[in-house]
N, C-alpha and C positions, 0 to 999 in steps of 0.2 A: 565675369562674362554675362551678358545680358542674353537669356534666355530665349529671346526671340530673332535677336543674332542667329544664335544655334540651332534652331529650329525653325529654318523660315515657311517649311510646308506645313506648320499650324497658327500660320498669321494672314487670317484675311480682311484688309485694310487695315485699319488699324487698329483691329483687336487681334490678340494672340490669346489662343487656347493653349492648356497644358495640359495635351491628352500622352503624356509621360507615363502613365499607369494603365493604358489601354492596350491590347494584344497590338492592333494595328489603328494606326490613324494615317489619311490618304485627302487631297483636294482631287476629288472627282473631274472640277471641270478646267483642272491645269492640263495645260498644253504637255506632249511628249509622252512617256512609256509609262506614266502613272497616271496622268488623267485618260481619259474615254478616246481623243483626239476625234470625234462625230460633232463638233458641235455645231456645223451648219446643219445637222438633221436631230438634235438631242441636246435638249436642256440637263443641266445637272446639278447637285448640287453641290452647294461648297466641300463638305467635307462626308469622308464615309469614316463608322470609328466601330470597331472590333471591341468588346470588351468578351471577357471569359462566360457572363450569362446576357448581353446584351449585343444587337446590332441596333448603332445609332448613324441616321442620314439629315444630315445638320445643312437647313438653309441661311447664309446672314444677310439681312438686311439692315445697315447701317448710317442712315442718313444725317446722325450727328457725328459721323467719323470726321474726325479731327485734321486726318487728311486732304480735306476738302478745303481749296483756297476760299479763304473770308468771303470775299465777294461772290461766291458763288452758292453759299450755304442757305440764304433763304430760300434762293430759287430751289434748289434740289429740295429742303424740308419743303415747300408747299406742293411741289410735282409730287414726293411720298406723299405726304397726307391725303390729296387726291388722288391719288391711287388706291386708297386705305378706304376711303371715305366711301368712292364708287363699284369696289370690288374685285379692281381692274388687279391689286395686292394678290391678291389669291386666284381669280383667272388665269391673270398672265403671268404670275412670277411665281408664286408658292406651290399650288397643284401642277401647272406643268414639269415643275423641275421634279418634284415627289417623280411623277408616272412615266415621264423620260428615265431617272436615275432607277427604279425600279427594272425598267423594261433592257437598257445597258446590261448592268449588274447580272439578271438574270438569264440573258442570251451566253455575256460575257463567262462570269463565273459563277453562277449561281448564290440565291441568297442564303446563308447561312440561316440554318435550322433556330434560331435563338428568337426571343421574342424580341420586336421591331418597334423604336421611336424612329420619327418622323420630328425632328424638332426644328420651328424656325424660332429662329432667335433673330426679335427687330431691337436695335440699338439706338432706341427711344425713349429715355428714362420716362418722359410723361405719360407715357402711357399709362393706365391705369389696371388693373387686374381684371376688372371686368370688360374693358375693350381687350384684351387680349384672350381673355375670355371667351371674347363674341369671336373672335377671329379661329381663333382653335373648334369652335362650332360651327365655323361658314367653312372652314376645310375641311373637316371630319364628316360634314352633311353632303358633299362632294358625290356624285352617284356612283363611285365605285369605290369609295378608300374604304367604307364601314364593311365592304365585302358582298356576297349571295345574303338572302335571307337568312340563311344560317349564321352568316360571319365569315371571318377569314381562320382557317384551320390552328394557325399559328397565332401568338400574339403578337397584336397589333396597336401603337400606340399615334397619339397627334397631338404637339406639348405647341404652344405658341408662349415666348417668352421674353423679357427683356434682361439686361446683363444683370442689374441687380436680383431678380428673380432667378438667372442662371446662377448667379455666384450662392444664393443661398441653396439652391435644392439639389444643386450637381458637384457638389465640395471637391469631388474627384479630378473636375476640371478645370480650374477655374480659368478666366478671361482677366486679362490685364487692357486696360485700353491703353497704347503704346504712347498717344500722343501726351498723357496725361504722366506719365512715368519717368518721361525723359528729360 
């Protein structure tokens, strides 16, 4: 049985996660009695994941998803990169979804007392470590994610990443890309 068969609420587009060791793992901004169902007032992100010492809020962005019919693949890579390029990456899609799923979660259920990643994961091999790099600092410099003067009481993390960087640092979870598998 293929894995992603059986677990299709930790496959988004065409990468699947195997959050199989985590307390809970959830698609935030799925339609129905697991996702938020707000989404014309609240961005969300893709996934929420419980571990035993971690709360993880997981963005993907995916522009080499393989799902994506041929002819239409340049255009979508150059729309991302311009997006990436002007900022629009993190205005419009990475920090909104953070501070909507934050603002949910805590009205909803409250955040779990554990210390907090904020991980987006872009699905850009060329990316480089230092562009992702800069992207985890243009989020983190965001006017309220670093917190008051003080900080924020609990910890607080902001990971920007691409699959091969997530397959090395997070072993716990790893990503299959499905198109590549099959």
């Amino acid at each position: 049985m293929i894995p992603w068969d059986e677990n299709r609420q930790w496959v988004e587009g065409d990468l699947y996660f195997d959050f199989s060791k985590a307390q809970s793992a959830y698609k935030l901004d799925q339609d129905g009695a697991e996702g938020h169902g707000l989404s014309q007032y609240f961005k969300s992100v893709d996934f929420v994941v419980e571990w035993t010492n971690q709360f993880w809020l997981v963005e993907v962005k995916d522009p080499e998803n393989g799902k994506i019919p041929q002819q239409h693949r340049a255009k979508q890579l150059a729309t991302f990169e311009k997006n990436l390029k002007s900022g629009n990456l993190i205005e419009e899609h990475l920090f909104p979804k953070l501070r909507d799923s934050l603002i949910y979660l805590g009205l909803d259920k409250g955040v779990p007392k554990l210390p907090m990643k904020y991980i987006s994961l872009i699905g850009l091999e060329s990316l480089q470590s230092a562009e992702l790099s800069g992207l985890k600092s243009a989020l983190w410099n965001k006017d309220w994610i670093k917190g008051p003067a003080r900080g924020w009481s609990k910890g607080f993390e902001v990971h920007c990443m691409n699959i091969t960087q997530w397959n090395r640092n997070l072993k716990i979870c790893p990503i299959t890309r499905i198109s590549q598998s099959e």
